[in-house]
C-alpha positions as CSV (number, residue, x, y, z in Angstrom):
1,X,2.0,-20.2,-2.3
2,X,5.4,-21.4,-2.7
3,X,7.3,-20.6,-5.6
4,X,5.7,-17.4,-5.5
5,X,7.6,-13.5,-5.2
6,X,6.1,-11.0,-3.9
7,X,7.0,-7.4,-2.8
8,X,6.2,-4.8,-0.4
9,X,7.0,-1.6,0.1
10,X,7.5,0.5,3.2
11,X,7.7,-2.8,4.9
12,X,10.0,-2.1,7.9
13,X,6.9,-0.9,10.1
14,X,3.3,-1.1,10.7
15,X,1.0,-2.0,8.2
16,X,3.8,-2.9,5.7
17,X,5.8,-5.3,8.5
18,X,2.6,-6.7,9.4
19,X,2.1,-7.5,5.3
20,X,5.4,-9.2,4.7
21,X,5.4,-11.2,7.6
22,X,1.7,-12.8,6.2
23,X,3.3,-13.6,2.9
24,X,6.0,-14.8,4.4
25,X,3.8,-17.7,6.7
26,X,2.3,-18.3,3.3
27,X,5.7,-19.6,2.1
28,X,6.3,-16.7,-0.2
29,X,9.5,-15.3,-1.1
30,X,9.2,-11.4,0.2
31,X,11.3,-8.3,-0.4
32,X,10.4,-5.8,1.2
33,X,11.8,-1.8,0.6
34,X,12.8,0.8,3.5
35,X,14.4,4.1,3.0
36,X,17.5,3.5,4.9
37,X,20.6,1.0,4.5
38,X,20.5,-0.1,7.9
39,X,16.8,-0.7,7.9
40,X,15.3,-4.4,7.7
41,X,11.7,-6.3,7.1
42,X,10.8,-9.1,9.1
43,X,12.8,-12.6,9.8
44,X,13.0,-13.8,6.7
45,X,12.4,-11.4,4.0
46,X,15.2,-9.5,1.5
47,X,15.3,-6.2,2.0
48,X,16.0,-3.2,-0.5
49,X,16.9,0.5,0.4
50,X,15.1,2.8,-2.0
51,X,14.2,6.5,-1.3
52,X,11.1,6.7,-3.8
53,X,11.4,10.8,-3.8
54,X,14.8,10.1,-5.5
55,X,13.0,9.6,-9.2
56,X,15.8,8.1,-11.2
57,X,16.6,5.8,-7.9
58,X,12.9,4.5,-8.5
59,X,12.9,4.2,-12.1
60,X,16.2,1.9,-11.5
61,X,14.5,0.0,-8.8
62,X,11.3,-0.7,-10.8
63,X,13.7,-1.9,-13.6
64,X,15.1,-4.2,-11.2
65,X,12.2,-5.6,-10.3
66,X,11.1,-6.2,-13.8
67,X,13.8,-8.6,-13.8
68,X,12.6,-10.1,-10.8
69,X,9.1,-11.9,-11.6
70,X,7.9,-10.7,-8.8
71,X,4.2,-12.6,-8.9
72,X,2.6,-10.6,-5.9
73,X,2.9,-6.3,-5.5
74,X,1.6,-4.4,-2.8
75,X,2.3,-0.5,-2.9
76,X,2.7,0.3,0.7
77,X,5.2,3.3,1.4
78,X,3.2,6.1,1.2
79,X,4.1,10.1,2.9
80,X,2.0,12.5,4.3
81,X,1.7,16.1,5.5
82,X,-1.0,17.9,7.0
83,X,-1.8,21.7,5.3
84,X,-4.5,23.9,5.3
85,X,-5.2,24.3,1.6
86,X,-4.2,27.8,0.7
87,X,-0.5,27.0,2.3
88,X,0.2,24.3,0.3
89,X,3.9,23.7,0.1
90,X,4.5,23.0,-3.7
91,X,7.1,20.6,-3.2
92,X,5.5,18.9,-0.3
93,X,2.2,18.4,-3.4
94,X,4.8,17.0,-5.6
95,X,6.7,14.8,-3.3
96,X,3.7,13.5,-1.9
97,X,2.4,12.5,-5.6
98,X,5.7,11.2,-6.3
99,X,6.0,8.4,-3.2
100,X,2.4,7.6,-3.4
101,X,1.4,7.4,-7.3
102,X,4.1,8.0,-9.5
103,X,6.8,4.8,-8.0
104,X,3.8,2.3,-7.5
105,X,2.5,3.5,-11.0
106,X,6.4,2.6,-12.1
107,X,6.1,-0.8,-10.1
108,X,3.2,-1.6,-11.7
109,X,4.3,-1.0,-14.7
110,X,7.4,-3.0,-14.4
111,X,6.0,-6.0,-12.9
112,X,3.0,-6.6,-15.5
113,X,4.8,-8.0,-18.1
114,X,6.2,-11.0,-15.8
115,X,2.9,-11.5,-15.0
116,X,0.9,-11.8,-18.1
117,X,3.4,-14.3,-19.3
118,X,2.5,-16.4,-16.3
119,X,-1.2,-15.6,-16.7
120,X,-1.6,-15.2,-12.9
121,X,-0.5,-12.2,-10.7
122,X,-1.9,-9.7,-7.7
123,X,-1.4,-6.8,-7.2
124,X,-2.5,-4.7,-3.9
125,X,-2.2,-0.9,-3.7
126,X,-2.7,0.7,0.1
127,X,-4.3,3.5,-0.3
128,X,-6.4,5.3,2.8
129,X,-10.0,6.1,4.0
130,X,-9.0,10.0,2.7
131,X,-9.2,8.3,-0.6
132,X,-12.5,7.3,-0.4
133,X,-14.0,10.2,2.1
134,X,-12.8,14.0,2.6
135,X,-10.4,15.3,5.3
136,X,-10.0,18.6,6.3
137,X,-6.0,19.9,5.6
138,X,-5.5,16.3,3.5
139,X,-5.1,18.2,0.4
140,X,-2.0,16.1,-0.8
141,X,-3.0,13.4,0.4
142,X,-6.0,13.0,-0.7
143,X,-5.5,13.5,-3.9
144,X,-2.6,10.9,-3.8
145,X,-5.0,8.7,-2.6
146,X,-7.9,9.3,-4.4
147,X,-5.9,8.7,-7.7
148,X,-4.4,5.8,-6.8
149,X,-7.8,4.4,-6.5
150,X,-8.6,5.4,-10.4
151,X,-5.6,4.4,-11.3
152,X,-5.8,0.9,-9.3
153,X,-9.5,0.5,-11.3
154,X,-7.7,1.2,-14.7
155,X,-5.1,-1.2,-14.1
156,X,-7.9,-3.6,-13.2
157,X,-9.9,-3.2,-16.0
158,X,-7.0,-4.0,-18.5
159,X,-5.1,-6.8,-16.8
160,X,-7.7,-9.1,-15.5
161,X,-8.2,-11.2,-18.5
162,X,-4.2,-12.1,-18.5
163,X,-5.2,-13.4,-14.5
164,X,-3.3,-10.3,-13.2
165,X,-5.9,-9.0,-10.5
166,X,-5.4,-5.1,-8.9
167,X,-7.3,-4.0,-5.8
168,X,-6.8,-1.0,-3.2
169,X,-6.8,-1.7,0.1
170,X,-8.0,1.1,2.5
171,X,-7.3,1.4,6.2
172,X,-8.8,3.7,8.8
173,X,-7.9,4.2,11.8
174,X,-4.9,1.6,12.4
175,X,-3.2,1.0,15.7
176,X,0.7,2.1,14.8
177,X,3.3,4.3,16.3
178,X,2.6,6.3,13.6
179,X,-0.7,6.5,14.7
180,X,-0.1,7.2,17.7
181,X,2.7,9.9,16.7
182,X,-0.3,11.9,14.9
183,X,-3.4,11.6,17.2
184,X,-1.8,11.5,20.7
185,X,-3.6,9.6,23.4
186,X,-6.6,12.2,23.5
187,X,-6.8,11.8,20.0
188,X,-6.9,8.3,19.7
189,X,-9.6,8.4,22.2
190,X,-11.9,10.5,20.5
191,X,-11.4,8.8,17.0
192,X,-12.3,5.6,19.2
193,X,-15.9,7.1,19.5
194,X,-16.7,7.7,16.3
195,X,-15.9,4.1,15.0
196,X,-18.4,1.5,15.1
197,X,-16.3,-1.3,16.3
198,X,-15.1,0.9,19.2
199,X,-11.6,0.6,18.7
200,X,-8.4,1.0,16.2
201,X,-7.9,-1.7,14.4
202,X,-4.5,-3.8,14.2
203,X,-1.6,-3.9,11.5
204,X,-2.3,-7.8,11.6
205,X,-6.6,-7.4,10.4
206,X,-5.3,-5.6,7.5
207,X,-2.5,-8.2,6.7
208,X,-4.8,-11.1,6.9
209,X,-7.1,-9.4,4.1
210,X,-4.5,-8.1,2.1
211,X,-2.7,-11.4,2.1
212,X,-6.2,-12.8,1.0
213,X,-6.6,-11.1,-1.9
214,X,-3.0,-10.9,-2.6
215,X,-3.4,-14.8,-2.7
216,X,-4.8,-18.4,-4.8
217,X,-8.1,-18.1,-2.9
218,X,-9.1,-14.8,-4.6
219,X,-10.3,-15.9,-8.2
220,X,-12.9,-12.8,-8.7
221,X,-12.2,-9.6,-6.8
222,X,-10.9,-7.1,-8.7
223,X,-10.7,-2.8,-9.1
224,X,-12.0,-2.7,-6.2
225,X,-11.3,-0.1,-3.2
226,X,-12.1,-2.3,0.3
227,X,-11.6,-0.3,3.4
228,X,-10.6,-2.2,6.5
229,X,-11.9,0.4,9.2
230,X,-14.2,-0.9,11.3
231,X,-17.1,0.9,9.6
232,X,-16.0,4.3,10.3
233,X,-16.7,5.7,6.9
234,X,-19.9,3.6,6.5
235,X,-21.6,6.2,9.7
């Protein structure tokens, strides 16, 4: 895909580093976005510090990248915090909404325009399993998820006759630090049982599909929500 932009956010770790580094063997030009100055993406790729909970830094970002022609988005930073409903924080609720729907509902909206004027553009929006089955104390999240799924299908629905095609991508149970950070090894051993293919998956099985879809070869998937998680929420 050279001759082709694309950007990624929260692509200094994980699912997100294993993201760039697919478009990047795909001969695309990648930026990828961390929160920090000193941060970086993989070999290769520009990177851009933006703190998405700063609102006026991520309008100015998303202006930036209107500039850009970015041909290929995928909305990866996303924060979470685990509550039992009734102690909500507030500003954890809005914070939460803020990093994972309101700045890739700004991206979005910056990048279209660049790429209805070249009739062809993806766009990829991670979103989770919580946004397509209940969790217990995923309040927040869930609901960021969940409506980035409706908004994702909107999107869709509008854009797809300029050849601008928007998906969500959602991963289960993914083999990360972060992962690892949350479930601890006990944790990670029981999840283990209750997924079909009897293990986490990798950051690099969700890069390979995302950089699928995010690619020439997809011509007819679109608004759709795919989960990459090894059937778990198919049981």
């Amino acid at each position: 895909m050279k001759g082709k932009t694309a950007l990624v956010t929260g692509g200094t770790r994980g699912i997100g580093f294993a993201i760039a580094e697919k478009l990047r063997d795909q001969h695309v030009e990648v930026i990828v976005t961390g929160t920090t100055a000193d941060n970086h993406g993989p070999d290769g790729c520009e990177y851009r510090a933006i703190d998405f909970t700063d609102l006026p830094a991520t309008k100015s970002f998303a202006d930036d990248m209107a500039e850009m022609g970015i041909d290929i988005l995928v909305n990866n930073a996303g924060i979470n915090v685990i509550s039992p409903f009734a102690e909500i924080d507030l500003d954890d609720f809005l914070k939460i909404q803020q990093v994972n729907v309101t700045a890739p509902m700004l991206l979005c909206r910056a990048v279209i325009p660049a790429m209805k004027s070249k009739s062809w553009g993806r766009i990829v929006n991670i979103s989770s399993i919580w946004g397509k089955i209940a969790k217990e104390q995923r309040g927040p999240y869930g609901a960021s998820k969940f409506a980035i799924d409706g908004m994702t299908a909107a999107l869709a629905a509008e854009v797809a006759k300029y050849g601008v095609l928007a998906n969500c991508v959602s991963p289960g149970f993914i083999e990360t630090d972060l992962t690892t950070q949350v479930l601890g090894e006990q944790g990670i051993r029981d999840i283990i049982k209750q997924v079909p293919v009897g293990r986490l998956g990798q950051p690099v099985e969700v890069a390979a599909f995302v950089g699928w879809l995010a690619g020439v070869e997809n011509t007819f998937i679109s608004g759709q929500n795919i989960a990459i998680d090894g059937g778990f929420t198919r049981v």
